[in-house]
Phi, psi and omega in degrees: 000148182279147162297346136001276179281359168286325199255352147299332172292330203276294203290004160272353196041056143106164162317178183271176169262013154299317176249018156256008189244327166298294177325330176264321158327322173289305220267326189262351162272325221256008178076061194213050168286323206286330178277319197286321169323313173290314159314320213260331186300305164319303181289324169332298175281318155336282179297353183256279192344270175342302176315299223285282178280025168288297183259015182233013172258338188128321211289182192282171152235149217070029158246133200048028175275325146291002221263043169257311168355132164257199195265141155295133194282017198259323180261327170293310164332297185304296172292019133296336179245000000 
């Protein structure tokens, strides 16, 4: 994946669940686990990162922690076309 769209998944903290459900549907018909596997690995390290500086800020934790959160980028893809 380009950093672009990577760097669109990590400020989404990952698809909605209509396209993260698609994503797993993909990866397991068309034989692309080794891709989805990265993306969630990406999202992972991401969320702990975020978490880290999340609570060494003060805030609680599970509180406010999306709230950075963007749109899936999967509907930005769209109203593009």
């Amino acid at each position: 994946m380009d950093p672009t769209s990577r760097s669109e998944i990590r400020e989404a903290f990952g698809y909605c669940r209509k396209h993260t459900q698609q994503l797993i549907e993909a990866a397991k018909n068309t034989n692309q686990r080794l891709s989805a596997s990265i993306v969630a690995e990406d999202l992972a390290n991401h969320f702990i990162k975020h978490s880290k500086k999340l609570l060494k800020s003060g805030i609680k934790s599970g509180t406010g922690i999306f709230k950075t959160r963007k749109s899936c980028p999967i509907y930005k893809y769209y109203d593009k076309h």
